[in-house]
ZALUMBA-883682 format. One record per atom (N, C-alpha, C, CB): residue in three letters; y, z, x. Coordinates in steps of 0.05 Angstrom, whole numbers, plus 5000, padded with zeros to 4 digits. Each point is the difference from the previous one (the first is absolute). Glycine has a CB too. Layout:
BEGIN
AlaYZX ...
***
This chain:
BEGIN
Unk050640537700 Unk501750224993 Unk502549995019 Unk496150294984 Unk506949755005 Unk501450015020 Unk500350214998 Unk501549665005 Unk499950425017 Unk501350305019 Unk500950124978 Unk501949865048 Unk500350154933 Unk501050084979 Unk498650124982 Unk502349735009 Unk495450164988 Unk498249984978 Unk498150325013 Unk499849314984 Unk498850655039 Unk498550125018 Unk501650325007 Unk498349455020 Unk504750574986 Unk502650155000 Unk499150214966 Unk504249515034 Unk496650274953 Unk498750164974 Unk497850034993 Unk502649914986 Unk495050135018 Unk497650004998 Unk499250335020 Unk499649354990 Unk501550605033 Unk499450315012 Unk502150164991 Unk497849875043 Unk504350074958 Unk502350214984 Unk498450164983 Unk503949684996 Unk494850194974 Unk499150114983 Unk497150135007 Unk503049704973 Unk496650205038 Unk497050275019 Unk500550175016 Unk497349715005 Unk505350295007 Unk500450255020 Unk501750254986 Unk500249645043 Unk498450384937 Unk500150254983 Unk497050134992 Unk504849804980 Unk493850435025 Unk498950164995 Unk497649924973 Unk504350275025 Unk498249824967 Unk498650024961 Unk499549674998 Unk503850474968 Unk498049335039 Unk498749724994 Unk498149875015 Unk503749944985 Unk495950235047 Unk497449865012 Unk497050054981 Unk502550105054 Unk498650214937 Unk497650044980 Unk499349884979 Unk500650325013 Unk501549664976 Unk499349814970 Unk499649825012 Unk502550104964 Unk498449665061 Unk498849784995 Unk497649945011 Unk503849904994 Unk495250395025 Unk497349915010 Unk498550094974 Unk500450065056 Unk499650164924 Unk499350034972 Unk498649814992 Unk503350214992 Unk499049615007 Unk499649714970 Unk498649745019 Unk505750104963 Unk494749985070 Unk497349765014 Unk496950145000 Unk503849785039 Unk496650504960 Unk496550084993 Unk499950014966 Unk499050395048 Unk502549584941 Unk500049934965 Unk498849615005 Unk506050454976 Unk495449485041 Unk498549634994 Unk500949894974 Unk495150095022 Unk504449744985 Unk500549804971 Unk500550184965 Unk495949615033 Unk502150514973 Unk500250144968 Unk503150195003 Unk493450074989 Unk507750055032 Unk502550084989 Unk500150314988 Unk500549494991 Unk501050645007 Unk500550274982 Unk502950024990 Unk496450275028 Unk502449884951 Unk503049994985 Unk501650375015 Unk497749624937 Unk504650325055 Unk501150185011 Unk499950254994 Unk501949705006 Unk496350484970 Unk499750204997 Unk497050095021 Unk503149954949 Unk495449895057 Unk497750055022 Unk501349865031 Unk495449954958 Unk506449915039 Unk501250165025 Unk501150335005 Unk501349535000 Unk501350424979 Unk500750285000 Unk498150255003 Unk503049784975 Unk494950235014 Unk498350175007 Unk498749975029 Unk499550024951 Unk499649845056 Unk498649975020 Unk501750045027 Unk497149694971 Unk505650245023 Unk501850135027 Unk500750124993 Unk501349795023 Unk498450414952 Unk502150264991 Unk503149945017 Unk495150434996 Unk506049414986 Unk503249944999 Unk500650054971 Unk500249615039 Unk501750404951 Unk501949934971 Unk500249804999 Unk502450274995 Unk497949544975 Unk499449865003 Unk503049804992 Unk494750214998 Unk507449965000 Unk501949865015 Unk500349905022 Unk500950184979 Unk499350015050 Unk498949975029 Unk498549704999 Unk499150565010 Unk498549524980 Unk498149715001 Unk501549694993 Unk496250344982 Unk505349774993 Unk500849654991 Unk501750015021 Unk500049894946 Unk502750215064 Unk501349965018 Unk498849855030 Unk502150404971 Unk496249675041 Unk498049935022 Unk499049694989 Unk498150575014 Unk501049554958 Unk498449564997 Unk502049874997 Unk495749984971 Unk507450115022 Unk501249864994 Unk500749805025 Unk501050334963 Unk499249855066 Unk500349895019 Unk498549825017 Unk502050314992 Unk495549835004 Unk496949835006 Unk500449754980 Unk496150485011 Unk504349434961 Unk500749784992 Unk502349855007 Unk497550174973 Unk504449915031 Unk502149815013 Unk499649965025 Unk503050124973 Unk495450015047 Unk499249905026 Unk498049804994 Unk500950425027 Unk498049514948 Unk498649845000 Unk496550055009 Unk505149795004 Unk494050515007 Unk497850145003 Unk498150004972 Unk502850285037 Unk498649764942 Unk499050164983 Unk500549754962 Unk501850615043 Unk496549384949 Unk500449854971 Unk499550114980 Unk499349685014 Unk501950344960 Unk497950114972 Unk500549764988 Unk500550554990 Unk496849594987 Unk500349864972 Unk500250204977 Unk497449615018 Unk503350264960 Unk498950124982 Unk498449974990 Unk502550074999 Unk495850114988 Unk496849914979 Unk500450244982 Unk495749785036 Unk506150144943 Unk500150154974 Unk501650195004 Unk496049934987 Unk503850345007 Unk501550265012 Unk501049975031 Unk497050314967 Unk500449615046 Unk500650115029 Unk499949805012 Unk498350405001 Unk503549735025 Unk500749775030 Unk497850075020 Unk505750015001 Unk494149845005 Unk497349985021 Unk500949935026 Unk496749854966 Unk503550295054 Unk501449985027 Unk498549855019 Unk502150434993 Unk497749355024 Unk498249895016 Unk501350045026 Unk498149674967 Unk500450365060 Unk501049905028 Unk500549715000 Unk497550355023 Unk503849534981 Unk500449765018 Unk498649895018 Unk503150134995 Unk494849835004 Unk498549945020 Unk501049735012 Unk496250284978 Unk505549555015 Unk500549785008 Unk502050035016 Unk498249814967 Unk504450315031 Unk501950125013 Unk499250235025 Unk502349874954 Unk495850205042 Unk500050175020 Unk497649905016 Unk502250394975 Unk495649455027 Unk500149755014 Unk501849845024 Unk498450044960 Unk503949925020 Unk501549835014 Unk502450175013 Unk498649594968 Unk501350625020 Unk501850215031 Unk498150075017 Unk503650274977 Unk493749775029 Unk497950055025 Unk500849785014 Unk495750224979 Unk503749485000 Unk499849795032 Unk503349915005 Unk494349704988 Unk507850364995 Unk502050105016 Unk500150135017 Unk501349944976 Unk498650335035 Unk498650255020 Unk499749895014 Unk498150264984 Unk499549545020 Unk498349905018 Unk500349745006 Unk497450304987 Unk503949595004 Unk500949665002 Unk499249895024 Unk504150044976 Unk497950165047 Unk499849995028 Unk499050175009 Unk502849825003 Unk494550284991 Unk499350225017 Unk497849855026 Unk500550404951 Unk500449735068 Unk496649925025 Unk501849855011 Unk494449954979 Unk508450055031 Unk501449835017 Unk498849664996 Unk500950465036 Unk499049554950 Unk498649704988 Unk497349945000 Unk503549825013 Unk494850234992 Unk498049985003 Unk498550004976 Unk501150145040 Unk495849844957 Unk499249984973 Unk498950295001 Unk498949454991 Unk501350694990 Unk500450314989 Unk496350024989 Unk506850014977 Unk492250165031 Unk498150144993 Unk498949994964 Unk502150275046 Unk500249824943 Unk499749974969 Unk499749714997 Unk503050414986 Unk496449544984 Unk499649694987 Unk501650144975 Unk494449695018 Unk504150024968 Unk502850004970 Unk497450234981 Unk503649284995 Unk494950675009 Unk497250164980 Unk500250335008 Unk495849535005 Unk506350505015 Unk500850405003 Unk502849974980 Unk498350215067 Unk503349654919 Unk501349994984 Unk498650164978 Unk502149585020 Unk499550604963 Unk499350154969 Unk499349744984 Unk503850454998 Unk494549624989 Unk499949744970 Unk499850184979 Unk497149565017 Unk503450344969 Unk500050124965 Unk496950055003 Unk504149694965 Unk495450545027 Unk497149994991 Unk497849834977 Unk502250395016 
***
């Protein structure tokens, strides 16, 4: 990940309403929710909401699809991955760090 990338990646989390949605859609996992069970579940509008994924997707946090009618919102689990061991790249003044790669998120 470069700095740029990483720059935009917390940008779009150091807002409120989007730490929530995106910790939301990482206890959602793989299967995802569509945006009217978000909307409910954070009681936002669901304008508000698209506005927020819109940003969580261009930071690259956040993906949909479509399946018929509806968009199905996923976390990133791969991207946000790779901004932790950005974070931590250099953490422990060099040394070998306590964590391993197996405390990394995986897709369920």
């Amino acid at each position: 990940m470069e700095d740029i990338d990483a720059v935009q990646s917390l940008a779009a989390l150091a807002h409120g309403m989007r730490l929530r949605l995106f910790r939301a859609l990482v206890v959602a996992g793989p299967a995802g929710l569509i945006p009217g069970a978000l909307a409910e579940q954070l009681e936002v509008a669901s304008n508000t909401l698209s506005f927020h994924l819109k940003e969580l997707s261009h930071a690259g946090l956040v993906t949909q699809e479509r399946q018929g009618r509806n968009l199905i919102y996923r976390a990133s689990f791969e991207t946000m991955n790779e901004l932790l061991a950005y974070l931590t790249q250099n953490c422990c003044e060099g040394s070998a760090c306590e964590t391993t790669e197996t405390d990394a998120c995986r897709r369920c």
